[in-house]
C-alpha positions as CSV (number, residue, x, y, z in Angstrom):
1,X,-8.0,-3.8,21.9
2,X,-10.1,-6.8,22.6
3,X,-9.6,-10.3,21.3
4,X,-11.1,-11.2,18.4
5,X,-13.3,-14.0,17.8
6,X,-13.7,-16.5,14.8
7,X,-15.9,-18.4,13.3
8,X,-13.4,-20.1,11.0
9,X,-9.6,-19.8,10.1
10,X,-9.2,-22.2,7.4
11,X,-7.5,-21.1,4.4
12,X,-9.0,-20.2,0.9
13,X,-7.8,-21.6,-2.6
14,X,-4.6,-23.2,-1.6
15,X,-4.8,-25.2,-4.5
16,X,-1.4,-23.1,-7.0
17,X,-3.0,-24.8,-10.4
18,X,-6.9,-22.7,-9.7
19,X,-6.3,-19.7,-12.1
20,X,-8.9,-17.3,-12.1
21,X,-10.0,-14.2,-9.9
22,X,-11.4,-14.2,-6.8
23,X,-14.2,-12.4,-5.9
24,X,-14.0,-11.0,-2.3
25,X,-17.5,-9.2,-0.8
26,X,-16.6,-7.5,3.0
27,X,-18.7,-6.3,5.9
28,X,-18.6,-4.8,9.0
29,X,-21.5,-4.3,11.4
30,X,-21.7,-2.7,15.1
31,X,-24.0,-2.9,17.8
32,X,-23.7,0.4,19.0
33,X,-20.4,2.6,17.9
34,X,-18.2,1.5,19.8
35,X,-20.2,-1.6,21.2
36,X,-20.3,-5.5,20.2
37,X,-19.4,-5.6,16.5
38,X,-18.8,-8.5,13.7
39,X,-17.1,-8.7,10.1
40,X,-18.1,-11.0,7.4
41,X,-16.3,-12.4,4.2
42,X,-17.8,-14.3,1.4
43,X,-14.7,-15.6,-0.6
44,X,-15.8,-16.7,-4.7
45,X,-13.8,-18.5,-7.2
46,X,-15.7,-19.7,-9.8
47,X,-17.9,-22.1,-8.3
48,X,-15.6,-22.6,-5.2
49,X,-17.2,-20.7,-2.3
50,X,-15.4,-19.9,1.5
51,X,-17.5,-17.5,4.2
52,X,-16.0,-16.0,7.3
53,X,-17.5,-14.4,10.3
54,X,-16.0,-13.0,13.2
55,X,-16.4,-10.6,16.1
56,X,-15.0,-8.1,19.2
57,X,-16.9,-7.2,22.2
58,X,-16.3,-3.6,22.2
59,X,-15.6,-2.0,19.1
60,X,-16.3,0.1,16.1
61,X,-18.1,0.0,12.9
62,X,-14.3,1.5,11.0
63,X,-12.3,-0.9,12.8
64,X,-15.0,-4.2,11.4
65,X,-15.2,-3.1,8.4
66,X,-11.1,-3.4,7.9
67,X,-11.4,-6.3,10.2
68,X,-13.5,-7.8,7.1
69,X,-11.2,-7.0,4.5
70,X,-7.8,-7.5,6.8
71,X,-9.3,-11.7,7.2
72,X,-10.6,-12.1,3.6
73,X,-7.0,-11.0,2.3
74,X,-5.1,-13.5,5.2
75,X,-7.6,-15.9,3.8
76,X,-5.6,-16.5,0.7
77,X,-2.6,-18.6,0.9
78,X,-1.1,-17.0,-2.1
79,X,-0.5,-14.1,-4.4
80,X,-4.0,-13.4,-6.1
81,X,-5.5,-11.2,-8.3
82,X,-8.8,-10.3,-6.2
83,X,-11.8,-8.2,-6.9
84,X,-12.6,-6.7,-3.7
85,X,-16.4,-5.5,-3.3
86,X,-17.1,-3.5,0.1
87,X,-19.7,-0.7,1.2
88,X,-16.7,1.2,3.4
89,X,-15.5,4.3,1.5
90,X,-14.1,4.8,4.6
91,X,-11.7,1.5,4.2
92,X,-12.0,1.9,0.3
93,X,-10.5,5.8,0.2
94,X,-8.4,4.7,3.1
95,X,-6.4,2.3,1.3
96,X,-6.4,3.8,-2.1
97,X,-6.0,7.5,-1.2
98,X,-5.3,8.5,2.1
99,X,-2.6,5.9,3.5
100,X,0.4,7.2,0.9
101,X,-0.1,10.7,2.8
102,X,-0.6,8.7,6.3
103,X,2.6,7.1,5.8
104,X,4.8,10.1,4.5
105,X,3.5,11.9,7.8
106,X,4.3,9.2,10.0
107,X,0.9,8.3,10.6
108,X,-0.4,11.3,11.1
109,X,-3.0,13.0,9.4
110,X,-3.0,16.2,7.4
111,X,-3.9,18.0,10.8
112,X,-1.3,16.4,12.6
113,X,-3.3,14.1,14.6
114,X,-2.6,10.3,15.0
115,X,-4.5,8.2,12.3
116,X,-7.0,6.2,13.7
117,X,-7.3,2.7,13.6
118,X,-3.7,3.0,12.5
119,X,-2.7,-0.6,13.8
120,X,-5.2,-2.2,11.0
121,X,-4.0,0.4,8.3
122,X,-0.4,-1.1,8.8
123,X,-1.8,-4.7,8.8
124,X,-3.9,-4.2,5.9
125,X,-1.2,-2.0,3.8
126,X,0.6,-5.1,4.2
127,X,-1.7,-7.6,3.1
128,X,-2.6,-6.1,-0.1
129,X,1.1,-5.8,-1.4
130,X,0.7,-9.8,-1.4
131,X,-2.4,-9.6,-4.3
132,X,-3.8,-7.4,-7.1
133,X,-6.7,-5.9,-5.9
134,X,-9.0,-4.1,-7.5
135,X,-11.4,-2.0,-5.1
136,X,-14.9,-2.1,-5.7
137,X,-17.4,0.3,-3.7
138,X,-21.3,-1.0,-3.4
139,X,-23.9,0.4,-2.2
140,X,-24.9,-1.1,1.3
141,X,-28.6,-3.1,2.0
142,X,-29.3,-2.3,-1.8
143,X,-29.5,-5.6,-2.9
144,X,-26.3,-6.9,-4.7
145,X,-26.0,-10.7,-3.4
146,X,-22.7,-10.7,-2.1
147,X,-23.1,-7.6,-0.2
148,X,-26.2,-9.1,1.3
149,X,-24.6,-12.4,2.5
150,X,-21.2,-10.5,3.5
151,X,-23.7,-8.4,6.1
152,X,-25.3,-11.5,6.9
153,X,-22.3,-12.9,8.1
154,X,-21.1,-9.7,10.0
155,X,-24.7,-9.9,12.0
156,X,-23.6,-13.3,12.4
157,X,-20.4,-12.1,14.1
158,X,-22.1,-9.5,16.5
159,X,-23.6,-13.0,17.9
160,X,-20.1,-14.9,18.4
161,X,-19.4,-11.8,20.1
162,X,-22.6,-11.7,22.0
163,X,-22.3,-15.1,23.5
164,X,-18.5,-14.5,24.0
165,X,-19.4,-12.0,26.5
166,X,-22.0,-13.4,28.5
């Protein structure tokens, strides 16, 4: 696995007295599958507003997409009730359907092959026992704002990785 590179790593709300949900939108993007890929986070609590970007030089589109969710959730510095908007069924099913068979088979899928990108499943799996999330599929480059931005900053990602690599 390659290294993965930032934008920013500041924490989100750390403030215990903000009540309120916060609105997560997640992207992933990839330069060729595998190739140089980036992940994006736009982070929302009432008018308080946090974006993250990030990339890998060799990659996958699955593996951003979680990579997207995995830093908006290590974001938050507390337990939080989250609406979580992404355009992954892949990482939405994942989470909310497949991994409770993943984990019963070791991992393994209901084929008996190894899970893939089963290193971010555990991370993630972990990560969301910490908030209430409530998963929210959208429709990709269909307009909804955050979605939009969240791509935005996942292109923006591909280019950290870009210049990382020259």
């Amino acid at each position: 696995m390659t290294e993965s590179i930032k934008s920013e790593a500041a924490s989100f709300f750390e403030n215990p007295d903000e009540e309120g949900i916060i609105e997560i939108w997640t992207d992933g993007a990839c330069k060729g599958n595998p190739g140089l890929g980036g992940w994006g986070v736009l982070l929302r609590r009432g008018a308080h507003e946090k974006t993250l970007c990030g990339g890998e030089r060799l990659t996958t589109n699955n593996r951003m997409e979680m990579m997207a969710v995995i830093e908006g959730l290590r974001a938050l510095k507390r337990p939080s009730q989250v609406r979580l908007h992404l355009d992954s069924q892949y990482v939405q099913k994942g989470i909310t359907e497949w991994i409770h068979g993943w984990k019963q088979r070791n991992w393994r899928t209901a084929d008996k092959k190894p899970v893939k990108n089963a290193d971010l499943w555990v991370i993630l799996d972990e990560l969301v026992q910490n908030h209430k999330v409530s998963w929210h599929w959208v429709r990709g480059h269909a307009g909804d704002p955050g979605n939009e931005r969240a791509d935005q900053l996942a292109n923006n990602g591909v280019e950290l990785a870009r210049r990382q690599s020259v």
